[in-house]
C-alpha positions in Angstrom: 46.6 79.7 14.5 44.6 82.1 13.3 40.6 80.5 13.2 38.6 82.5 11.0 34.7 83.0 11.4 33.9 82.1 8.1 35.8 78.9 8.6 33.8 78.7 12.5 30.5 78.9 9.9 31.8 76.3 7.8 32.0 73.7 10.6 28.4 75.0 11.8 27.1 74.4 8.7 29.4 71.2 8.4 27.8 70.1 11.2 24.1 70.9 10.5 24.3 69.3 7.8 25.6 66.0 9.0 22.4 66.5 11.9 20.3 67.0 9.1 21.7 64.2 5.9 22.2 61.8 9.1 18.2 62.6 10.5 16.6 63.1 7.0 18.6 60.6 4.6 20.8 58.1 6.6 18.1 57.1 9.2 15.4 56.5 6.3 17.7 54.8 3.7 19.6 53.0 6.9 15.6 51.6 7.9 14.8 50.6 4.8 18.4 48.4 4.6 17.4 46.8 7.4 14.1 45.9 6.2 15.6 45.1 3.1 18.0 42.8 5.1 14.9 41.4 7.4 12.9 40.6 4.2 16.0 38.7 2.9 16.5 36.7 5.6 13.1 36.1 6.5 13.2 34.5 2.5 16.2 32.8 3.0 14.5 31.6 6.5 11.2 30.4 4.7 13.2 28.8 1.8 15.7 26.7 4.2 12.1 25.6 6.0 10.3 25.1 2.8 13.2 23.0 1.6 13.4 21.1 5.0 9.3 20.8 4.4 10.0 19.3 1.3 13.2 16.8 2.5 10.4 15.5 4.8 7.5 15.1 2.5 10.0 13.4 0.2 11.4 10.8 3.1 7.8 10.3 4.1 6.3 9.5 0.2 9.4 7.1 0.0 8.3 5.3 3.3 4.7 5.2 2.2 6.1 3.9 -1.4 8.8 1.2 0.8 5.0 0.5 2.9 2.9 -0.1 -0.3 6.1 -1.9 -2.0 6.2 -3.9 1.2 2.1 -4.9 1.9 1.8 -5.4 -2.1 4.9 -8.4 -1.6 2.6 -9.7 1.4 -0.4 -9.8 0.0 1.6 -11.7 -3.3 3.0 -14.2 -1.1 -0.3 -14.5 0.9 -1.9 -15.5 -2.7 0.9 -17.6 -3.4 0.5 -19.6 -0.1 -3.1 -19.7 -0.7 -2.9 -20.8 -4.2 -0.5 -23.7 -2.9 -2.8 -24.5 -0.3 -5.7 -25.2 -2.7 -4.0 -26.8 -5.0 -2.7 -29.0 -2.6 -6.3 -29.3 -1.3 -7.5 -29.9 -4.9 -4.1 -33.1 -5.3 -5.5 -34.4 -2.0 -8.8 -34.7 -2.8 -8.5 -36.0 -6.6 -5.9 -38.9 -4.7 -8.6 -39.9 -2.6 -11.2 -39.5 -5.1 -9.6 -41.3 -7.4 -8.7 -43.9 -4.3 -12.3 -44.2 -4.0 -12.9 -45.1 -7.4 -10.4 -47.3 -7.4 -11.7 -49.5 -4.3 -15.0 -49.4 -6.1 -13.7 -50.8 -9.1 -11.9 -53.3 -7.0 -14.9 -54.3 -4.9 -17.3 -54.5 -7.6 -14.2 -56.6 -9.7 -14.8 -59.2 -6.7 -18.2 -58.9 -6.2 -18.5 -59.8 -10.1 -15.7 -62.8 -9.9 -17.8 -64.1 -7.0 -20.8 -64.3 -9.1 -18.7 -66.0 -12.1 -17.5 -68.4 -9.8 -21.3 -69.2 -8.2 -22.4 -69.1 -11.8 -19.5 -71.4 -13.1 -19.7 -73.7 -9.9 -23.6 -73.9 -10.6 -22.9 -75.4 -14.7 -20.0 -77.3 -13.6 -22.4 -79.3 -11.4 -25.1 -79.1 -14.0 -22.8 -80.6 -16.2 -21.1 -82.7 -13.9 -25.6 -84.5 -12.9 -25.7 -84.7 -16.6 -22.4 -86.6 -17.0 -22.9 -89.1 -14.2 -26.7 -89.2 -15.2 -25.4 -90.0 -19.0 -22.7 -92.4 -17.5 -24.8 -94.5 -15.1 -27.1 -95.4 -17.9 -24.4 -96.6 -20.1 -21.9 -98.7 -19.8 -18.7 -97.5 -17.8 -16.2 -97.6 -21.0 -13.4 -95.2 -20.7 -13.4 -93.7 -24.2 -17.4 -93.8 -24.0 -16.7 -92.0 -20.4 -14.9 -89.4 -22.1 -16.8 -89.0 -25.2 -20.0 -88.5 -22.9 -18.3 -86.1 -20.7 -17.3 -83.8 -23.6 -20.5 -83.8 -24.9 -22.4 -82.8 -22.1 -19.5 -79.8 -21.6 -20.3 -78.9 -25.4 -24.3 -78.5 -24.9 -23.9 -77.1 -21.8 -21.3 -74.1 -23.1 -23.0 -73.6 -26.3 
């Protein structure tokens, strides 16, 4: 074996060269992979976070929309209960309006069938002081009874 300077020189230079590419080129373009690599997963990071960000937003717009949805059906049914209430309100009073009106009419109905019967007692015993008046002074025939009897109703109706 049978080593050669020149070949002792290559090596050196073999070697300096490795010190030198490895301080001067592999170190530099080695940083800026990593960096390259940091940025990329620093991205990645921010979109996975951004995307959970926007998983959340979306979950807590549908609950607010499921909350509106949900007080919007309460405060129809709330109207709808009310509305039932006044119309039932509304039935209750016309029934007992219209039950007033109705005992009205019925009393005053009385009150006026009263009167007609005062009134009608009062001619029938007009007419009945005028028949006996008629009768007494004449003689007490039947037919002549009669006859003066439906006169007396006559002049007094007409």
């Amino acid at each position: 074996m049978n080593i050669d300077l020149t070949f002792v020189g290559q090596i050196i230079v073999f070697v300096a060269m490795v010190l030198l590419l490895k301080r001067l080129l592999y170190a530099p373009i080695n940083d800026a992979m990593e960096a390259r690599t940091k940025k990329i997963e620093d991205g990645l990071a921010a979109a996975s976070a951004g995307e959970e960000a926007r998983l959340r937003a979306e979950e807590e717009a549908e609950k607010r929309i499921a909350e509106a949805k949900h007080q919007a059906q309460e405060i129809v049914a709330a109207a709808e209960r009310r509305a039932a209430e006044l119309q039932e309100e509304s039935t209750l009073r016309a029934r007992k309006d219209a039950a007033a009106i109705v005992d009205a009419g019925k009393a005053e109905l009385e009150a006026e069938k009263n009167r007609a019967r005062q009134e009608l007692r009062a001619e029938v015993a007009a007419i009945s002081m005028a028949a006996a008046e008629k009768i007494l002074g004449v003689e007490l025939d039947a037919s002549r009874h009669s006859a003066l009897i439906d006169e007396a109703i006559s002049k007094e109706l007409a």
